[in-house]
N, C-alpha and C positions, 0 to 999 in steps of 0.2 A: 578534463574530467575523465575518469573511469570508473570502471563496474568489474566488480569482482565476486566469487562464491565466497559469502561467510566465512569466517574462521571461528574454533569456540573462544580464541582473542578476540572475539570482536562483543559477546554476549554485554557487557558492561554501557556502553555506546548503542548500539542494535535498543537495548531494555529504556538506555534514555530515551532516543529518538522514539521508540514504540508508545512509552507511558507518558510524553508531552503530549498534550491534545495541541499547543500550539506549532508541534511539526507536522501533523497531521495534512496530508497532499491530497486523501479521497474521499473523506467525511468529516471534514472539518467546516460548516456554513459560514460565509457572511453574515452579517445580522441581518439583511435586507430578506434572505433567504427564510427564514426561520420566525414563528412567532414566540413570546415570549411564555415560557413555562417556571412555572413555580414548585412542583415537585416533580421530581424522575419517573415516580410510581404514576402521576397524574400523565405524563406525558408520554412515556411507554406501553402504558395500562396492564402491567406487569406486578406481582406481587413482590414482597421482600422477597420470599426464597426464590423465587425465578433471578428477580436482578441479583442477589447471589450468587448465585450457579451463573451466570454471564460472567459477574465479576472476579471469578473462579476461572473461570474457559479464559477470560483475556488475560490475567496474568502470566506475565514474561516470566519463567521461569530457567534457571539453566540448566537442568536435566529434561524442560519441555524444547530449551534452544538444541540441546544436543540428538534429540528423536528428529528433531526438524531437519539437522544438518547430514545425519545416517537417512534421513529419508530424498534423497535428491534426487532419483526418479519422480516423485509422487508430490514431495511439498520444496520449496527452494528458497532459500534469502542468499538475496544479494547486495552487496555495499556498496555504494559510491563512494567513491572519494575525488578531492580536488586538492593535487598539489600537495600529496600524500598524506591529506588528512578527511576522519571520514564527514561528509555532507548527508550522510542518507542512507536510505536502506529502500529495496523492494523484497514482500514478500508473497509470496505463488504458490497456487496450488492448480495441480495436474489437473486439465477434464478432458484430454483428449492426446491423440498422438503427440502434437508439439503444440497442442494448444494450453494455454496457460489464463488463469483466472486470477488477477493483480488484485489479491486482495488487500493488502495493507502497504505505504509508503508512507513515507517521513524524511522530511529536507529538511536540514538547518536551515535556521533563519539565516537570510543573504543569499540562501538558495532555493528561494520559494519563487522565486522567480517564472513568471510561463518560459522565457529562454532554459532557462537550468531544467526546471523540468522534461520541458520539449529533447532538449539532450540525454537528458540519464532513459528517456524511453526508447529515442533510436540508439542508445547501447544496450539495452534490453534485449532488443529484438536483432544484435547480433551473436548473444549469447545460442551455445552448443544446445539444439532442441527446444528454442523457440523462435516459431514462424508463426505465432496469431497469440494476442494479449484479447483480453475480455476484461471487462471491470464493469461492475456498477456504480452508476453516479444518482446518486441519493439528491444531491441540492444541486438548482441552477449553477449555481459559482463552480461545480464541480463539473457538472456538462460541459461550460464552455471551457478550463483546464483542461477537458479531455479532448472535445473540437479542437483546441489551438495546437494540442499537442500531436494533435493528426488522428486520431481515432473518430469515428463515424460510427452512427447511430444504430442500433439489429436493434433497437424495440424495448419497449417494457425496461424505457431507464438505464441497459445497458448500453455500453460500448465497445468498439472492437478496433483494432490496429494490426495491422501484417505485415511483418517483412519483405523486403522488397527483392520480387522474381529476378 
C-alpha cells in the first residue's frame, strides 16, 4: 500500500469514492449504531433549502477538485493505492502548524478492512507536514475504527493520532 498527493487524473475515482456512501471510512454507521429514520428533513431537522445548500457544498466537483489541489498548504487529498491501483482517498484540512483535521476518507470495498485502514493512516502521518491527525467520530462503529487504528480520544467525540518522535 501507498499514499500519494492527488492528481487532477485522479478527480474521476476521488468523485466515486467520495459520492459512495458505501466507501465511506468516518460517517458511515452500522445499523446497531443509528435508529431508524423515515425522512432526512425529520431526522436532520433542517429545511429543503438548508439540505440544499449541504447538498450543494458536498458535491464533488472538478473545478472544486482543482481549488482543493492549488490549495495544499490549507486543504489536502491524498490517494492510496494498492499494487498500482487506487483503494482510497483521504481528505484534510489545515488547523494548525502540522496539524491536520481528517475530514473525509473512502476505501474500496476489500479495503475497509481495520488492518487496511490502520495502514493508509501510519502512511498519512509520514506524509511532508503532518505530525497530529484530528477527526471526529460521529457513531460508535467509528470510534472504535479510530481506537483500533491507534488514535485516542481529546473529548467531545473527537480523536487524535501523532506521529511518532
Amino acid at each position: 500500500m501507498e499514499i500519494r498527493r492527488a492528481e487532477l487524473s485522479d478527480f474521476e475515482v476521488y468523485k466515486k469514492l467520495f459520492d459512495g456512501d458505501e466507501y465511506d471510512m468516518l460517517y458511515r454507521p452500522i445499523e446497531s449504531d443509528i435508529k431508524p429514520q423515515t425522512d432526512a428533513k425529520d431526522w436532520f431537522g433542517f429545511d429543503e433549502e438548508t439540505l440544499q445548500r449541504f447538498a450543494e457544498e458536498m458535491e464533488r466537483t472538478m473545478p472544486k477538485f482543482i481549488e482543493t489541489l492549488n490549495s495544499f498548504n490549507e486543504e489536502r487529498i491524498y490517494i492510496i493505492e494498492d499494487k498500482g491501483k487506487v483503494v482510497g482517498f483521504f481528505e484534510m484540512l489545515r488547523h494548525g502548524a502540522k496539524k491536520w483535521k481528517l475530514a473525509y476518507c473512502g476505501m474500496k470495498n476489500g479495503y475497509q478492512k481495520q488492518e487496511a485502514f490502520t495502514n493508509a493512516i501510519k502512511l498519512l502521518l509520514q506524509q511532508s507536514g503532518v505530525k497530529i491527525v484530528d477527526v471526529c467520530a460521529v457513531y460508535k462503529s467509528c470510534e472504535r475504527r479510530m481506537e483500533r487504528a491507534g488514535f485516542t480520544s481529546i473529548g467531545g467525540g473527537f480523536y487524535r493520532i501523532e506521529a511518532e518522535k
